[in-house]
N, CA, C and O atoms as a GROMACS GRO file, in nm:
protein
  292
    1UNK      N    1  -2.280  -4.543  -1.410
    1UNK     CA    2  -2.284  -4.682  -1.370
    1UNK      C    3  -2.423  -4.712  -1.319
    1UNK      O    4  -2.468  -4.630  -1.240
    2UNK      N    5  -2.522  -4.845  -1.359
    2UNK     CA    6  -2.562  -4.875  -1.339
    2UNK      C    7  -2.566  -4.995  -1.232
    2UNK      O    8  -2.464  -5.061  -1.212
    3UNK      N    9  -2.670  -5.019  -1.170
    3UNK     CA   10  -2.653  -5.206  -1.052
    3UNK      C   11  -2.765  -5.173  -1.001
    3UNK      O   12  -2.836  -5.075  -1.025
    4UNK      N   13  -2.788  -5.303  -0.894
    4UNK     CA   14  -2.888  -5.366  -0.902
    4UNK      C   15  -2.992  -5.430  -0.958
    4UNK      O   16  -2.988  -5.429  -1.081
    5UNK      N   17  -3.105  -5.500  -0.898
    5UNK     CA   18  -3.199  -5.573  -0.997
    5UNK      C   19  -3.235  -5.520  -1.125
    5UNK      O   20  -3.272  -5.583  -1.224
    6UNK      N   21  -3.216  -5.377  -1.110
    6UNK     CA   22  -3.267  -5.315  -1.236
    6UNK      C   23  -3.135  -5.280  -1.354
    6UNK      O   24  -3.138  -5.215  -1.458
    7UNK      N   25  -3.059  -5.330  -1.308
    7UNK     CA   26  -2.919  -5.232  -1.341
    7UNK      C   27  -2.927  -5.252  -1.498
    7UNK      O   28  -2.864  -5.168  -1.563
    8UNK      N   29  -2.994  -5.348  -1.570
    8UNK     CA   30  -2.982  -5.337  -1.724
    8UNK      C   31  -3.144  -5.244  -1.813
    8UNK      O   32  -3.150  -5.200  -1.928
    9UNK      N   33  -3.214  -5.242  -1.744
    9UNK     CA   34  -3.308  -5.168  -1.731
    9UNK      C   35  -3.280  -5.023  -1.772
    9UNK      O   36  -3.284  -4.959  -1.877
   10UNK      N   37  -3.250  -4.998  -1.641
   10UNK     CA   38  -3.201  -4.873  -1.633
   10UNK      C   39  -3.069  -4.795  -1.685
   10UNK      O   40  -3.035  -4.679  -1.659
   11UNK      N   41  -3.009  -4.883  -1.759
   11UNK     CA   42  -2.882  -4.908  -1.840
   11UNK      C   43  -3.012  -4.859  -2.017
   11UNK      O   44  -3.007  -4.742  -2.053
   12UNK      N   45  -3.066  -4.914  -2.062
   12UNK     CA   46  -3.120  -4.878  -2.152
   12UNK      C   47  -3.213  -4.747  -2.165
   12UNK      O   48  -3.236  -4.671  -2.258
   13UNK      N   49  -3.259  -4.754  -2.025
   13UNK     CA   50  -3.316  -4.597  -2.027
   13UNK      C   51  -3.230  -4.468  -2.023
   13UNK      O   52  -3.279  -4.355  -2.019
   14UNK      N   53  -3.109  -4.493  -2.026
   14UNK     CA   54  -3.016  -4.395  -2.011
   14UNK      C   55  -2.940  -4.347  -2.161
   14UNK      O   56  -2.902  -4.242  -2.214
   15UNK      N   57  -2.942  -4.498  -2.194
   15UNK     CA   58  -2.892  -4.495  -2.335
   15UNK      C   59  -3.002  -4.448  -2.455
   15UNK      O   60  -2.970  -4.390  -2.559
   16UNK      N   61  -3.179  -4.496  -2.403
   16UNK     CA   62  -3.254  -4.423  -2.495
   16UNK      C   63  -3.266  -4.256  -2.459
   16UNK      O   64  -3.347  -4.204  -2.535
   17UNK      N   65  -3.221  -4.185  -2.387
   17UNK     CA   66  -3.240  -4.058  -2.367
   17UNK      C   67  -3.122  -3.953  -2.408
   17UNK      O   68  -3.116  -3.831  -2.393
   18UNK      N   69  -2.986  -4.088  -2.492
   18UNK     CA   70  -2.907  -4.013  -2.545
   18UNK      C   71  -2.788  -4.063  -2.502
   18UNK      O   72  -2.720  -4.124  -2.584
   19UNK      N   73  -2.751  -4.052  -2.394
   19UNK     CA   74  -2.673  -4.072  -2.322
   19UNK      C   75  -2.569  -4.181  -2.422
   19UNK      O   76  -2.613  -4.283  -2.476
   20UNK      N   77  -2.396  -4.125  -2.435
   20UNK     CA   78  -2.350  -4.238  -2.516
   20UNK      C   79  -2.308  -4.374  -2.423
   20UNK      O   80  -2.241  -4.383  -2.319
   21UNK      N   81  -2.375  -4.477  -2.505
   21UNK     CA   82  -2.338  -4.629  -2.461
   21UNK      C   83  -2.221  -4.658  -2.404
   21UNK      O   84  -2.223  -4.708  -2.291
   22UNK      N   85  -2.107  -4.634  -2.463
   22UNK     CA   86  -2.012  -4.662  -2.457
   22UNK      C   87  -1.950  -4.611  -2.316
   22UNK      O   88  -1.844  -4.663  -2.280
   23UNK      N   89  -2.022  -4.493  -2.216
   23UNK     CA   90  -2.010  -4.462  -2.123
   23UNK      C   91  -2.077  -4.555  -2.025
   23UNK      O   92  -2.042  -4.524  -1.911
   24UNK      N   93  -2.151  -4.645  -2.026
   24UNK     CA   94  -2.260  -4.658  -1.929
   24UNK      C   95  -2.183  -4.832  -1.885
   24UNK      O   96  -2.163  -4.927  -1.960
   25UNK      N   97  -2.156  -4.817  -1.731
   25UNK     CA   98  -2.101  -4.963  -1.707
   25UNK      C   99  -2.239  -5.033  -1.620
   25UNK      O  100  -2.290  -4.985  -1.518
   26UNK      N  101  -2.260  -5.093  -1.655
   26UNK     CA  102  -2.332  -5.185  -1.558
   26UNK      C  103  -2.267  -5.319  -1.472
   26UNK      O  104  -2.184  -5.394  -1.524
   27UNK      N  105  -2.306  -5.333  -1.362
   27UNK     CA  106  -2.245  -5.384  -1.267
   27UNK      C  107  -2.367  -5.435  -1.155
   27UNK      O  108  -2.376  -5.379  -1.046
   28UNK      N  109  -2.436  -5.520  -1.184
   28UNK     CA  110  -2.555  -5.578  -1.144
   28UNK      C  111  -2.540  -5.588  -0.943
   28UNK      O  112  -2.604  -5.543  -0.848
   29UNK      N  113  -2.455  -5.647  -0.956
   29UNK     CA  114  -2.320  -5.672  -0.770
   29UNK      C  115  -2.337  -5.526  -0.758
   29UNK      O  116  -2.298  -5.445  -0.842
   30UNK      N  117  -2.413  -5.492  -0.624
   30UNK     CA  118  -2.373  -5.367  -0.582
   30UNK      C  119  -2.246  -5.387  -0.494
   30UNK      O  120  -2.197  -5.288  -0.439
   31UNK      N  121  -2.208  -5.470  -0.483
   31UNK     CA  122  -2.055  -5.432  -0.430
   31UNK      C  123  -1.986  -5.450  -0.538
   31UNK      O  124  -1.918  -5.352  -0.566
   32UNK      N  125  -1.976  -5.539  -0.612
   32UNK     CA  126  -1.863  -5.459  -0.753
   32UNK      C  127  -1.859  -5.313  -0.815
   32UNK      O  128  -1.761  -5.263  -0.871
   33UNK      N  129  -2.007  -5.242  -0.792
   33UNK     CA  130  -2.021  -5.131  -0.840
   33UNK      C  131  -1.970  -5.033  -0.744
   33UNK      O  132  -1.943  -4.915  -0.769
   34UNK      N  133  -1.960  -5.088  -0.639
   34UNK     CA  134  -1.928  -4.968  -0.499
   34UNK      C  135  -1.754  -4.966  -0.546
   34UNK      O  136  -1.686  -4.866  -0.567
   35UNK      N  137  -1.726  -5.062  -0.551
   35UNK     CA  138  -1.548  -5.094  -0.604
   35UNK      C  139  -1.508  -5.004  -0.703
   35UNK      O  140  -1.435  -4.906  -0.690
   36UNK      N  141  -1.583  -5.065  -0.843
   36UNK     CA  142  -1.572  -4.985  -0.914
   36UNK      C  143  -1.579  -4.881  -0.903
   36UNK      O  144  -1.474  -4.817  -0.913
   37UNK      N  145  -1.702  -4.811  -0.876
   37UNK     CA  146  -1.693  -4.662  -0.836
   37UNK      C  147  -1.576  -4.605  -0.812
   37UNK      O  148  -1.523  -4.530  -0.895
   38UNK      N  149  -1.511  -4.640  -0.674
   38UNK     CA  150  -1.400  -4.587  -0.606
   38UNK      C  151  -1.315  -4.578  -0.700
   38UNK      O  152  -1.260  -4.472  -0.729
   39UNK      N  153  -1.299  -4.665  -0.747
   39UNK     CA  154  -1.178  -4.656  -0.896
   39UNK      C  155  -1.166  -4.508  -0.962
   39UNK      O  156  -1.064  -4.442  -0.951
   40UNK      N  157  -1.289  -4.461  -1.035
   40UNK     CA  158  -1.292  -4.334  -1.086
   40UNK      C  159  -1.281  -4.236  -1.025
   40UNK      O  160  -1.372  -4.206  -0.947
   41UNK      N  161  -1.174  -4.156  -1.037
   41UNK     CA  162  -1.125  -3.994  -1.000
   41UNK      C  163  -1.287  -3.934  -0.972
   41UNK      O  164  -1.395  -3.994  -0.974
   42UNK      N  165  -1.254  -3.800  -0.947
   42UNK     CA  166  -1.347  -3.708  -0.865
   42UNK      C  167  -1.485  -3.729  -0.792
   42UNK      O  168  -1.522  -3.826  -0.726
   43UNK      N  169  -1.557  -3.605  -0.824
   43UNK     CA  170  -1.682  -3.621  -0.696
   43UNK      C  171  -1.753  -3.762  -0.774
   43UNK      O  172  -1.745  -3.801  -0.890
   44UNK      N  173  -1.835  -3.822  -0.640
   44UNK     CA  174  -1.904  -3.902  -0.661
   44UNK      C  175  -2.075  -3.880  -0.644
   44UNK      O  176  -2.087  -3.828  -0.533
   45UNK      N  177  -2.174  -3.892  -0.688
   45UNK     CA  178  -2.289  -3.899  -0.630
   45UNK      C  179  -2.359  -4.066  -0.650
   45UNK      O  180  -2.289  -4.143  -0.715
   46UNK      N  181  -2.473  -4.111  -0.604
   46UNK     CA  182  -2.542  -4.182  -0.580
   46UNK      C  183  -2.700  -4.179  -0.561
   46UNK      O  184  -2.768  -4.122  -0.477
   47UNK      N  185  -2.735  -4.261  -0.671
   47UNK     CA  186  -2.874  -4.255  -0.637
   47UNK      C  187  -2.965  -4.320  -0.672
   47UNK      O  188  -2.999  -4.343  -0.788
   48UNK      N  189  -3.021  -4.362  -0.563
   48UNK     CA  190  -3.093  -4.486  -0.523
   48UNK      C  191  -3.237  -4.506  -0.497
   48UNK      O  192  -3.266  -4.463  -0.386
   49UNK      N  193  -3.354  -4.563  -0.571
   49UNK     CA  194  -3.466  -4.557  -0.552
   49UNK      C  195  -3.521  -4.608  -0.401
   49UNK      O  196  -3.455  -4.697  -0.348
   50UNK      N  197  -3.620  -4.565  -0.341
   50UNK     CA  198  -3.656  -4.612  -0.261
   50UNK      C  199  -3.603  -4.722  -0.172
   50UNK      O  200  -3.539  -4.716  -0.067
   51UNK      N  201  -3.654  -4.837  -0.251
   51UNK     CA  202  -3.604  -5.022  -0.222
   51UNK      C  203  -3.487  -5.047  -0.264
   51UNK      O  204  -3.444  -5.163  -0.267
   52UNK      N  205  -3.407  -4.929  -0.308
   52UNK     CA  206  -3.252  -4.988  -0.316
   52UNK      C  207  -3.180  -4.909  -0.242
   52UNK      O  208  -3.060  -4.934  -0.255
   53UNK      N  209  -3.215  -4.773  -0.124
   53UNK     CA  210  -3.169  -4.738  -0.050
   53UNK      C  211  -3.040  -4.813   0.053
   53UNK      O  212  -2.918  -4.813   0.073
   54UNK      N  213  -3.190  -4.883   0.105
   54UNK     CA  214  -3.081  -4.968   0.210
   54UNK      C  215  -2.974  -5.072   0.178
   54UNK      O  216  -2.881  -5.077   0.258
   55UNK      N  217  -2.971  -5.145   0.085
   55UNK     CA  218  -2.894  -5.282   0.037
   55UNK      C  219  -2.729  -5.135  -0.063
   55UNK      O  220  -2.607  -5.148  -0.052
   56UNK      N  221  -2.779  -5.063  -0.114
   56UNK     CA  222  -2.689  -4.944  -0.164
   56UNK      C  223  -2.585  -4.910  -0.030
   56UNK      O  224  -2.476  -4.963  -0.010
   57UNK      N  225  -2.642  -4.819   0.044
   57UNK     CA  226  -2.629  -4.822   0.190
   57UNK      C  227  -2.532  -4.911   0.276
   57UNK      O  228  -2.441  -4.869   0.347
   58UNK      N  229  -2.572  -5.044   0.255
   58UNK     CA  230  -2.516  -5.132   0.301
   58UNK      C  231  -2.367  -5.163   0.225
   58UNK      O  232  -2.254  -5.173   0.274
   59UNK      N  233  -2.409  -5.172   0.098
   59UNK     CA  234  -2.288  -5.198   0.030
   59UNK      C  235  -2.153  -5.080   0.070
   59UNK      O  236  -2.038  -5.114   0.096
   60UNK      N  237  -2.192  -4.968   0.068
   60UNK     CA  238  -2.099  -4.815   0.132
   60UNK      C  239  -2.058  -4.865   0.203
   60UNK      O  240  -1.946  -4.914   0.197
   61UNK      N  241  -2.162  -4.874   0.330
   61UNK     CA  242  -2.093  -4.951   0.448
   61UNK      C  243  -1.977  -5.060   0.488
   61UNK      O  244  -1.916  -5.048   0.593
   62UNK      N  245  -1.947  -5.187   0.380
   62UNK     CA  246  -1.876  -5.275   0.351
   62UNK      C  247  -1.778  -5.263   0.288
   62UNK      O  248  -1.681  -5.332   0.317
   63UNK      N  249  -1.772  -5.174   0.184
   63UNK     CA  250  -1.688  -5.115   0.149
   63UNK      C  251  -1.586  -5.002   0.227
   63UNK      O  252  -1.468  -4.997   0.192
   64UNK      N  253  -1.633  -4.921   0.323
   64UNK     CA  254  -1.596  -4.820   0.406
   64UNK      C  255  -1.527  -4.922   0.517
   64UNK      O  256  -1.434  -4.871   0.581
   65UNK      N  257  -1.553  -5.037   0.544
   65UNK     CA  258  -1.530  -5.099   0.682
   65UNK      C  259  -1.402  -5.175   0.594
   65UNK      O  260  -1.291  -5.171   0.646
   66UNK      N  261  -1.416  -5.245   0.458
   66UNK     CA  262  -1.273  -5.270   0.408
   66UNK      C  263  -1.171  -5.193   0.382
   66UNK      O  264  -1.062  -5.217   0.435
   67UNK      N  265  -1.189  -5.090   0.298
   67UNK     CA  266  -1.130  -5.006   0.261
   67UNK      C  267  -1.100  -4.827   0.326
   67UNK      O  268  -1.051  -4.725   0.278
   68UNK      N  269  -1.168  -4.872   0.472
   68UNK     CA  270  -1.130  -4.743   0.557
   68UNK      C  271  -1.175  -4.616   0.486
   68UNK      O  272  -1.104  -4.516   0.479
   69UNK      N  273  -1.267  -4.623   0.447
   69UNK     CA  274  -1.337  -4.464   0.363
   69UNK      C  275  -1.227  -4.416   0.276
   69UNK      O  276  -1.206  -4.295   0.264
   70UNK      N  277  -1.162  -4.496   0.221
   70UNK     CA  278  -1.051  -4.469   0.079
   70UNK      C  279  -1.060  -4.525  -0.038
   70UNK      O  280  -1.062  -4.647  -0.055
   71UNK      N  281  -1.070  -4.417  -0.150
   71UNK     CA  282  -1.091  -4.451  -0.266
   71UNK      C  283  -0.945  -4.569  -0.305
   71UNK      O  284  -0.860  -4.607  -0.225
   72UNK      N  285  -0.957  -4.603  -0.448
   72UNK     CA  286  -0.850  -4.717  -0.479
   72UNK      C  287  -0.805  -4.636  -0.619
   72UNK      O  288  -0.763  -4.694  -0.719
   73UNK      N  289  -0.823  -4.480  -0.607
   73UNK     CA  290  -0.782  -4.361  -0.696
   73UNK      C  291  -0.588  -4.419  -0.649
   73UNK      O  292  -0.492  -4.357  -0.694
   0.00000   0.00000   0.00000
């Protein structure tokens, strides 16, 4: 999953390095993507450039304060 400002960007750089398309969701709303996320079964990682640390961050946060640190697995 891709999001943020860059989220289609970086949606094509993933797809030119191979990666199949048909896997790759983009979700521009980092809180739709934090949602989404939770949706999908197992481990999760995250990772966030510099300047999208904090607003990423934040979104966890909003999500954790709705949804009590529980996935919607």
């Amino acid at each position: 999953m891709t999001s943020g400002t860059r989220a289609y960007d970086i949606a094509v750089r993933i797809k030119c390095s191979g990666y199949d398309p048909a896997n790759i969701v983009v979700r521009p709303d980092l809180d739709e993507a934090v949602e989404e996320l939770a949706k999908t079964p197992g481990r999760k990682f995250v990772i966030a450039n510099y300047t999208a640390v904090q607003p990423t961050r934040s979104a966890l946060k909003r999500y954790i304060s709705k949804h009590g640190g529980k996935s919607n697995e």
